[in-house]
BAPA-477956 format. One line per field, with one value per residue (C-alpha): residue number from 1; residue in one letter; chain; y, x, z. Coordinates in pm, 1 decimal. Example, Ala and Ser with C-alpha at 12.3 -4.5 7.8 and 13.67 -1.06 7.14 Angstrom:
2
vonu	1,2
mardo	A,S
zapa	A,A
yy	-450.0,-106.0
xx	1230.0,1367.0
zz	780.0,714.0
//
This chain:
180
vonu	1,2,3,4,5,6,7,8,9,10,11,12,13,14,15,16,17,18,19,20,21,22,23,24,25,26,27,28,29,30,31,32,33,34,35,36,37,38,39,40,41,42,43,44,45,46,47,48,49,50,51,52,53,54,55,56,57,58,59,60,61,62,63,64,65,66,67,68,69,70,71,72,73,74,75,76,77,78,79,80,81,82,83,84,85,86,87,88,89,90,91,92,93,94,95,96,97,98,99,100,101,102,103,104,105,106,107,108,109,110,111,112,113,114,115,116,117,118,119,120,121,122,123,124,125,126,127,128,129,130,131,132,133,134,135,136,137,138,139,140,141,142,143,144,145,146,147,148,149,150,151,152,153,154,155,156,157,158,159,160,161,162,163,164,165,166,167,168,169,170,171,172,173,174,175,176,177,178,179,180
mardo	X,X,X,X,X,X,X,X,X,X,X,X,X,X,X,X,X,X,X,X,X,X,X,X,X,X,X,X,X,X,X,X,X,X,X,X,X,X,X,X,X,X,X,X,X,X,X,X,X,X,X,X,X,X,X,X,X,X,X,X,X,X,X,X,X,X,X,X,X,X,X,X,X,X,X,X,X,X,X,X,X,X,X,X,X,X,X,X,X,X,X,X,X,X,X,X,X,X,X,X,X,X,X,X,X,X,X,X,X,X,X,X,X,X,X,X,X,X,X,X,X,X,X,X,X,X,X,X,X,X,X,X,X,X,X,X,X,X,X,X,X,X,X,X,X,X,X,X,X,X,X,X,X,X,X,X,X,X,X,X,X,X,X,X,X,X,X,X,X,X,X,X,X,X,X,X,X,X,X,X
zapa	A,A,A,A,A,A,A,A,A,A,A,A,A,A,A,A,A,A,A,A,A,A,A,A,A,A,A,A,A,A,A,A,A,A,A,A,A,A,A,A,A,A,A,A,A,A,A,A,A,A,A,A,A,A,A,A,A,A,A,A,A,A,A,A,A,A,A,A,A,A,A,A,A,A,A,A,A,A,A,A,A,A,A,A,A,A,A,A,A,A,A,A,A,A,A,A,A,A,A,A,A,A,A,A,A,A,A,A,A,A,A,A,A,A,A,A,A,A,A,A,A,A,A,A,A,A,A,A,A,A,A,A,A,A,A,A,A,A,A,A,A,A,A,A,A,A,A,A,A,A,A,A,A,A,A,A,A,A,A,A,A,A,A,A,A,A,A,A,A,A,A,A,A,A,A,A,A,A,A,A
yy	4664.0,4436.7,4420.7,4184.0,4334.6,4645.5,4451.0,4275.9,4634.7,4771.5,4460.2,4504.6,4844.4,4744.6,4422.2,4688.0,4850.7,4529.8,4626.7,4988.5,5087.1,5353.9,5185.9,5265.2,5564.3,5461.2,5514.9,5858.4,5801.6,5625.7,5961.2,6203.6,6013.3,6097.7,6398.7,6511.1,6417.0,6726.3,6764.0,6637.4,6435.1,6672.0,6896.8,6710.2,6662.4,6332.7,6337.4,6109.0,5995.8,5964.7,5621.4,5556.7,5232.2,5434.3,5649.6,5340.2,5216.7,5564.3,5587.7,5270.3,5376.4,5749.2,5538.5,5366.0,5636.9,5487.5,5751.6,5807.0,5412.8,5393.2,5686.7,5856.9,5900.3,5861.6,5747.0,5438.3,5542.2,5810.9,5568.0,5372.7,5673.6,5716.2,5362.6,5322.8,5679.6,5508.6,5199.0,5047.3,4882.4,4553.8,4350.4,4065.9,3794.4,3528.9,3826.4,3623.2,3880.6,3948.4,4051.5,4427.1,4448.8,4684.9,4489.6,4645.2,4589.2,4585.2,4447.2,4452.3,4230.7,3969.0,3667.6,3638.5,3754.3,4033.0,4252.5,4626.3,4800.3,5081.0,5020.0,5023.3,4924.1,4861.3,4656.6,4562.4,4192.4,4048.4,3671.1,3426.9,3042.7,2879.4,3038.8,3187.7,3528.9,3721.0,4086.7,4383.5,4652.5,4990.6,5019.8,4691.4,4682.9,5013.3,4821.2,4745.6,4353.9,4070.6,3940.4,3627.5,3531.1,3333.1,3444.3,3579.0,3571.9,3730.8,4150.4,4165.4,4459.2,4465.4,4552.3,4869.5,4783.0,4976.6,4963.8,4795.3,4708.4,5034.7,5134.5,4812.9,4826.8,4625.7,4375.3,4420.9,4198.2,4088.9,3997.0,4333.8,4540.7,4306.0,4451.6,4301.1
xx	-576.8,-821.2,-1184.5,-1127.9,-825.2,-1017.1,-1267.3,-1037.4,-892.5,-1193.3,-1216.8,-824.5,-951.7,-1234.9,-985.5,-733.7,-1001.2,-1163.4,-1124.8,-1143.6,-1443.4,-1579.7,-1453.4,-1064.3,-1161.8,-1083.4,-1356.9,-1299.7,-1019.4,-1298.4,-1525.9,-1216.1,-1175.4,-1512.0,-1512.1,-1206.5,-1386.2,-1540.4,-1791.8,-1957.2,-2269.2,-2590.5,-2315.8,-2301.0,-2053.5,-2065.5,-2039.1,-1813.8,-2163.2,-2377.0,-2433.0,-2104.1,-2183.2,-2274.0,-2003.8,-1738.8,-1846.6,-1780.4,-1473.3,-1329.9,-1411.3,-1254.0,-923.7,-925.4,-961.8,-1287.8,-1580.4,-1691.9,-1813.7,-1868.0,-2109.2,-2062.2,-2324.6,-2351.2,-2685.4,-2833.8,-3128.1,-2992.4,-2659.7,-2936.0,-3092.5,-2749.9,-2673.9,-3043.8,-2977.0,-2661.5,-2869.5,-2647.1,-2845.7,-3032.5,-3269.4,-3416.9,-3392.9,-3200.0,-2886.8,-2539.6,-2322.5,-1962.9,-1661.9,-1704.4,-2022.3,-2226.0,-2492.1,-2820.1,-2996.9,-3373.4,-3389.6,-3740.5,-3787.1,-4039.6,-3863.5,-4201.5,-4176.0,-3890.9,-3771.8,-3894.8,-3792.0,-3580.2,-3278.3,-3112.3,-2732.3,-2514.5,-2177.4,-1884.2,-1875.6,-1542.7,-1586.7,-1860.5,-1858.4,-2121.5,-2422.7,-2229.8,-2188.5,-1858.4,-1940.5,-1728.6,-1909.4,-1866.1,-2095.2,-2167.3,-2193.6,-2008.9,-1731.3,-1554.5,-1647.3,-1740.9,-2087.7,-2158.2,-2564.7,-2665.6,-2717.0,-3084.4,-3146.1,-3362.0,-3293.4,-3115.1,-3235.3,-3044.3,-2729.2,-2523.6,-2331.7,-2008.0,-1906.9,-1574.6,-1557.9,-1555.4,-1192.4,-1008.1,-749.8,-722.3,-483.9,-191.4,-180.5,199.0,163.7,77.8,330.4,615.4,812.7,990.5
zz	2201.6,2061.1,2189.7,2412.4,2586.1,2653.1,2833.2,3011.9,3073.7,3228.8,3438.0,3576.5,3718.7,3873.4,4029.9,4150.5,4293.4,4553.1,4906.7,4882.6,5115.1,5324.8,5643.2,5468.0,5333.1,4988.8,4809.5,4813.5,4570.7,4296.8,4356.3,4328.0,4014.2,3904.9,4026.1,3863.1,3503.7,3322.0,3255.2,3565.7,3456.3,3539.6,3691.7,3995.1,4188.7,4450.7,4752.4,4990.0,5162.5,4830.8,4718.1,4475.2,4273.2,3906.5,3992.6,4045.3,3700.5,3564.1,3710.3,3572.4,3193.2,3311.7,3399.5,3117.4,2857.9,2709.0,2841.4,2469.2,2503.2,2899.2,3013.7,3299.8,3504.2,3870.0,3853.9,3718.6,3568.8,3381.7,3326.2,3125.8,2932.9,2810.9,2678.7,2530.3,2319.5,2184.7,2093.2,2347.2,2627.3,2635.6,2857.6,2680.8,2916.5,2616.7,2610.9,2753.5,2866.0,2805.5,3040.3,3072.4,2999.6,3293.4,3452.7,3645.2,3905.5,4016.0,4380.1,4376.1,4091.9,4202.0,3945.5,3724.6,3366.6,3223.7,3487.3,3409.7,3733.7,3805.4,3860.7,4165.1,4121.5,3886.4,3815.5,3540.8,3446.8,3572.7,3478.7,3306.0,3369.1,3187.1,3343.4,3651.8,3636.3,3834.3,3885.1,4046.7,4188.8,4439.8,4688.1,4754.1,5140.5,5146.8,4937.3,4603.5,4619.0,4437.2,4351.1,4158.6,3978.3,3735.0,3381.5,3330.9,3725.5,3939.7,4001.9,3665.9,3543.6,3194.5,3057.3,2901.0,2611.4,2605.2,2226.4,2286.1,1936.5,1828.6,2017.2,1878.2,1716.3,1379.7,1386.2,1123.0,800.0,808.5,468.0,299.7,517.2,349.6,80.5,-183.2
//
């Protein structure tokens, strides 16, 4: 898959995934997911009635075979420690995101100067439109649901970087695999 395609990947999960809530009792099948992945970040194991949005992120990269790029974690702070030991997390304010890319959040972010907070929940990037930002995320109102902001807004915390770029595959040259 090229780079693209596995962000688009990512995405597909986390789209197969809107709906599920704790009022269906589907969520439990994003924390099973989790869950099932060893080894268990801090060796915890979540609970049905712990907060669940780091460990819906997790979960999609789990599906999609890609955890040596997308942490696991199931919180976001730590989710953060991860990406910034990689060199793989960014908050300056002038950063565009991509598709896939995992946003955070500081909802106590006041709007004045760069956001510093902790963070406080996190999502995938689904779709950008000019400055309009798409976003998937678990836990949001007890639900896998849609959010949309504006690029650089306020409670943007930052973003993780999965290295996408790094699983691509190289496309073939035609020409040299010819032979005469």
């Amino acid at each position: 898959m090229t780079e693209n395609q596995l962000r688009s990947h990512v995405v597909s999960i986390m789209k197969g995934w809107l709906g599920w809530s704790e009022a269906n009792g589907k969520h439990k099948k994003i924390i099973d997911i989790y869950n099932g992945h060893k080894p268990l970040a801090q060796g915890y194991k979540v609970k049905y009635t712990d907060e669940w949005c780091a460990t819906t992120v997790s979960a999609a990269f789990i599906v999609a075979g890609l955890t040596d790029i997308g942490f696991t974690e199931c919180s976001c702070s730590r989710m953060i420690n991860l990406y910034k030991a990689k060199g793989r997390w960014e908050e300056k304010d002038s950063y565009i995101p991509k598709i896939g890319d995992v946003i955070m959040y500081d909802w106590n972010d006041n709007g004045i100067g760069d956001n510093a907070g902790a963070p406080d929940h996190v999502g995938i990037v689904a779709s950008i439109n000019e400055n309009k930002l798409t976003i998937i995320e678990g836990n949001k109102n007890e639900a896998v649901a849609y959010r949309t902001m504006v690029v650089n807004g306020k409670f943007i915390r930052g973003y993780c970087l999965p290295d996408y770029a790094s699983k691509a595959s190289k496309p073939v040259d035609v020409i040299s695999t010819v032979t005469y």
